[in-house]
TORLOPA-792601 format. One record per residue (C-alpha): y, z, x; residue in one letter. Coordinates in steps of 0.25 Angstrom, whole numbers, plus 5000, padded with zeros to 4 digits. Last residue first. Example, Ala and Ser with C-alpha at 12.3 -4.5 7.8 and 13.67 -1.06 7.14 Angstrom:
499650295055S;498250315049A;
END
This chain:
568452585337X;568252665350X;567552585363X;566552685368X;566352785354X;566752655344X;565552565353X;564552675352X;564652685336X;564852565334X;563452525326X;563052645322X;564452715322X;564652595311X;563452615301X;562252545304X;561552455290X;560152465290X;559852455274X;558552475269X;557752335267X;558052235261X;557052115263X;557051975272X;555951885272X;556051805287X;555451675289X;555251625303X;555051495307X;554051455317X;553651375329X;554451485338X;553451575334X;552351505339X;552851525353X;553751485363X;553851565376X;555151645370X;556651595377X;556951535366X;558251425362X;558251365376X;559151335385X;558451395397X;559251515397X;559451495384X;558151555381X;557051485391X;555951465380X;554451445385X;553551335381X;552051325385X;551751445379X;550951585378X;551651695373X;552151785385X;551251915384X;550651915399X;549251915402X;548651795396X;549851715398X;550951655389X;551751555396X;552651615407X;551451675412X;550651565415X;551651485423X;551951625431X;550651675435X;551151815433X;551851935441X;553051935430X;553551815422X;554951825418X;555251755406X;556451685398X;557351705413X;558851695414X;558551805425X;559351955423X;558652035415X;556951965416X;557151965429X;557652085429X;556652145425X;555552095433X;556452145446X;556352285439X;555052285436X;554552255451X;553152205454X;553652085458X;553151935455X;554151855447X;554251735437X;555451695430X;555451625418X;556151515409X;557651545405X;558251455416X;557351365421X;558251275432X;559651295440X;560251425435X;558551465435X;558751435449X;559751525452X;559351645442X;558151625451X;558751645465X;559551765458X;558451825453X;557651835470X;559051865476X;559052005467X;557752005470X;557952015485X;558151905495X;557551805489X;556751675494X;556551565486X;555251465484X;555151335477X;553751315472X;553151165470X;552051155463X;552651065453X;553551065438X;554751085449X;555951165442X;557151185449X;557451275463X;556651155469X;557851065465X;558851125475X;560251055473X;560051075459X;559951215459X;559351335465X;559451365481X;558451435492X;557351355490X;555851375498X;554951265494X;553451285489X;552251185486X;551151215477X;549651225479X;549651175493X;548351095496X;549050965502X;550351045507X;549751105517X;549450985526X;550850955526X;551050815519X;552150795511X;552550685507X;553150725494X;552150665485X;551150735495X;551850875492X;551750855476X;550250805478X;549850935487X;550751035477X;550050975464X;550950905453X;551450955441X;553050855444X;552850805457X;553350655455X;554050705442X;555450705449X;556450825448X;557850785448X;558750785457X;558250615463X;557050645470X;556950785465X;555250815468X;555050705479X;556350735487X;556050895485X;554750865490X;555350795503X;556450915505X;555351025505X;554550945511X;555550955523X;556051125521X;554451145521X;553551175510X;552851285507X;551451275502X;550951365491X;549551375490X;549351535485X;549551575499X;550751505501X;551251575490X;550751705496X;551451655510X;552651645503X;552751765497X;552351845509X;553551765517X;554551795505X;554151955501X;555252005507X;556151905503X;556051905490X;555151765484X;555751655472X;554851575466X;555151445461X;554651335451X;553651435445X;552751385434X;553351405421X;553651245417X;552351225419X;551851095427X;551851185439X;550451085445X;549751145432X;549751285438X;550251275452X;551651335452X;550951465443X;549651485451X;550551475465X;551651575459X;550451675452X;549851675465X;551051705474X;551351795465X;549951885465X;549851855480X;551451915481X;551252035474X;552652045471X;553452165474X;554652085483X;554852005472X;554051845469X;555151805460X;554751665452X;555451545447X;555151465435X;555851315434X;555751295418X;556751225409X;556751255395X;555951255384X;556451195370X;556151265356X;557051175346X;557451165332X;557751005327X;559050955331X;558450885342X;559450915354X;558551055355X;557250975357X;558050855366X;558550965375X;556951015377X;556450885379X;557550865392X;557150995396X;555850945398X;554751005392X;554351085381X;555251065366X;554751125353X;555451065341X;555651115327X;555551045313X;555350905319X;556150785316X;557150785328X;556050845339X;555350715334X;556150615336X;556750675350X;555050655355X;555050525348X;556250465356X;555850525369X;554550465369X;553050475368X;552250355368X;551550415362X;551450465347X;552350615345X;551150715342X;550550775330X;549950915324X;550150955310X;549750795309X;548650825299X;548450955293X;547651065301X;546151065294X;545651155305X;544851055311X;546050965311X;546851045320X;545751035330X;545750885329X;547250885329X;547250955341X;546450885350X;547150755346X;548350815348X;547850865362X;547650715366X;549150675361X;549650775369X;548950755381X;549250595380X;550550615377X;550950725389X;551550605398X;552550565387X;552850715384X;552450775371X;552950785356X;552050855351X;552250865333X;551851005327X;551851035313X;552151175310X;551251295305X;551751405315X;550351415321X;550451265324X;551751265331X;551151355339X;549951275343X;550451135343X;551651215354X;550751255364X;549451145363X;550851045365X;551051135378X;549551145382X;549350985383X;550550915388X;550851015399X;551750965408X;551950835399X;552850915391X;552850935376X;553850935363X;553250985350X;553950935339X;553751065327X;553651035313X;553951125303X;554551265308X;553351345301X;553351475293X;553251635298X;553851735289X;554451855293X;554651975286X;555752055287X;556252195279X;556752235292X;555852365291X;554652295285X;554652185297X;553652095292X;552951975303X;552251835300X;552251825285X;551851685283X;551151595294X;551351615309X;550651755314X;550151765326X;548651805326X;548151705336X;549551665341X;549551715356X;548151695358X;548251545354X;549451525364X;548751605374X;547351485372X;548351395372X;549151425385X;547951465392X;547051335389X;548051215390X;548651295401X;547151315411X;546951165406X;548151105411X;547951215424X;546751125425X;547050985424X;548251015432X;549850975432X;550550835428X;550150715430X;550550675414X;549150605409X;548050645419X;548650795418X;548750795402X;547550725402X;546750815410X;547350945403X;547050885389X;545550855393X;545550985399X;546051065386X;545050955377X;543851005384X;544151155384X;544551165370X;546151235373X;546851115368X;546451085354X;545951245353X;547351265351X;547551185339X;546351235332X;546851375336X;548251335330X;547451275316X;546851385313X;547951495317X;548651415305X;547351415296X;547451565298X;549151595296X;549051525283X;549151375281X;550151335272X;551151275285X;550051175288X;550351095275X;551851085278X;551651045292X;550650945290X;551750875282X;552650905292X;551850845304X;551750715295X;553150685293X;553450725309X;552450635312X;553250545303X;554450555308X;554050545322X;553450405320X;554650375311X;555550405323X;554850325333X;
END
């Protein structure tokens, strides 16, 4: 399996060294060409009906809704970006900055989204001028390979050279996924954590993700329609295939019972103490999260569980009410299902301290969601919580990704800074698919003299 890496990794640098003479133009050529692979109508739904035929996971629909959105928001953000040459002059630092390509990037894939994430990182890697080589999930394959196809065609009609674009040949492994992170130029890791650890183990340059397990504040101020909406539209979008969709949401007291009942309202159902314990048997059946429920809908997750309440079979998502975080209460972690885990807060004070304690356990440096109408309480969210985001009155799994109206760059990977062992704590972008360049001139001195520097300090402490 290694000389079948090496020499995909052979051909994607020699199309690499002939795509990095194109000027900025014929580059943005090629990235539309490569968008439009995905977004064409027909070709976006085959690939969402693969993508859910072939993995189980999520909706036809919200497949299409991402593959469209986080393109098309992808392609906004880098018409008119530079990428190629002189990219930024700083007259007063005597810097100019250079953009040039990192080489050949491996492109690691989940099987959550096995169409709109490739799309993601083909398209900036591209407008950096690299070589791009998907290394996708065993279950994604067959929707990676299919948009491949869709974007080699496209590619070709702007006279792309051959192989800029390529996959890992199926069947899939372990062996040639390590393979290649070890021969490429820069590897870009989404998926498990397991994924991620391999890509900074590599010894190659690596942009992991970390872990996700979102929770939300519903304050005292919200508008609790508005929340309850944006929660119910966020846990259901895809069957919570997205690592941004809230796991938990944590309610003050005295909003609690109106909460609820607006959550109820948008198609929550909340279990009792007994399926409680019978889904957590079905979902952790030996600790650790099974894949039985894993992007499924509410009615099949509680039938898998053997629940039958009436309600259950046209719920939207399931809710539990927790009180701890930890091990010892799985639905404090992460779910990938419509299923909610609901806290009760004194104050807000209680409310941060409730998430600081799941993030301790799970998705430390990700995001926080909250719905108030409070600065202050917004504020310190973003002081105090070992957050990457915080994600304010907004459809939560949209937001965290680029939307339309917010100003987050649209992605499919988010940094979670240390916090969440990460190197970046950016949503990646095209920039982090390039080098940087810097020309360095003189320019008039800007040395301090000492009182400048220690003035303060020698007057508080003396000398």
């Amino acid at each position: 399996m290694d000389k079948v890496v090496t020499s995909l990794i052979e051909a994607a640098r020699i199309a690499q060294r002939q795509y990095e003479t194109w000027d900025q133009a014929a580059v943005d050529a090629v990235v539309t060409a490569a968008g439009w692979a995905i977004m064409e109508p027909g070709r976006n739904r085959a690939l969402a009906e693969m993508a859910v035929r072939d993995t189980g996971l999520g909706v036809v629909e919200d497949k299409i809704t991402k593959n469209h959105r986080k393109t098309l928001g992808l392609l906004r953000d880098l018409k008119g970006a530079k990428s190629v040459g002189v990219i930024a002059e700083y007259p007063e630092l005597g810097i100019v900055e250079i953009a040039r390509p990192v080489g050949v990037v491996a492109a690691i894939t989940p099987s959550t989204n096995p169409g709109a994430t490739p799309a993601n990182k083909i398209i900036n890697a591209l407008k950096g001028r690299n070589a791009v080589i998907v290394a996708p999930s065993p279950k994604g394959a067959s929707t990676c390979t299919a948009l491949l196809g869709f974007v080699n065609v496209e590619l070709a009609k702007v006279g792309a050279p051959p192989n800029l674009v390529q996959m890992l040949p199926s069947p899939i492994t372990k062996d040639a996924t390590y393979a290649l992170m070890r021969e490429s130029d820069l590897v870009v890791a989404t998926g498990s954590q397991a994924n991620v650890r391999a890509a900074y183990a590599s010894g190659t340059p690596a942009f992991g993700v970390g872990a996700g397990n979102v929770a939300g504040i519903i304050d005292a101020s919200a508008n609790l329609a508005d929340a309850a909406a944006a929660i119910a539209r966020s846990k259901t979008f895809d069957n919570a295939t997205s690592c941004s969709s809230e796991n938990s949401v944590v309610i003050l007291d005295t909003v609690y019972a109106d909460a609820l009942s607006a959550l109820a309202a948008a198609g929550g159902v909340l279990l009792k103490a007994d399926e409680k314990a019978r889904l957590q048997a079905v979902m952790w059946p030996d600790g650790k999260l099974a894949s039985v429920v894993t992007a499924q809908d509410a009615p099949r997750i509680a039938a898998i569980a053997g629940l039958e309440r009436a309600a259950l079979r046209s719920a939207r998502f399931l809710m539990v009410e927790e009180a701890g975080a930890g091990p010892d209460c799985p639905y404090s972690g992460e779910k990938l299902s419509p299923v909610l885990t609901v806290y009760r807060a004194r104050d807000f004070d209680h409310a941060c301290r409730i998430v600081a304690g799941i993030y301790a356990y799970q998705g430390a440096g990700h995001s926080v969601g909250i719905h108030s109408a409070d600065d202050a309480h917004i504020l310190r969210l973003g002081l105090e919580l070992p957050v990457s985001r915080v994600i304010v009155n907004q459809i939560h799994c949209y937001a965290t990704g680029g939307s339309f109206d917010n100003g987050l760059p649209f992605s499919l990977s988010m940094g979670c800074g240390t916090w969440g062992r990460n190197n970046f704590s950016d949503n990646m972008n095209y920039r982090h698919y390039l080098n940087i360049t810097r020309i360095s001139r003189k320019i008039p001195p800007r040395e301090p003299a000492l009182e400048d520097i220690f003035g303060e300090h020698f007057r508080k402490y003396g000398k």
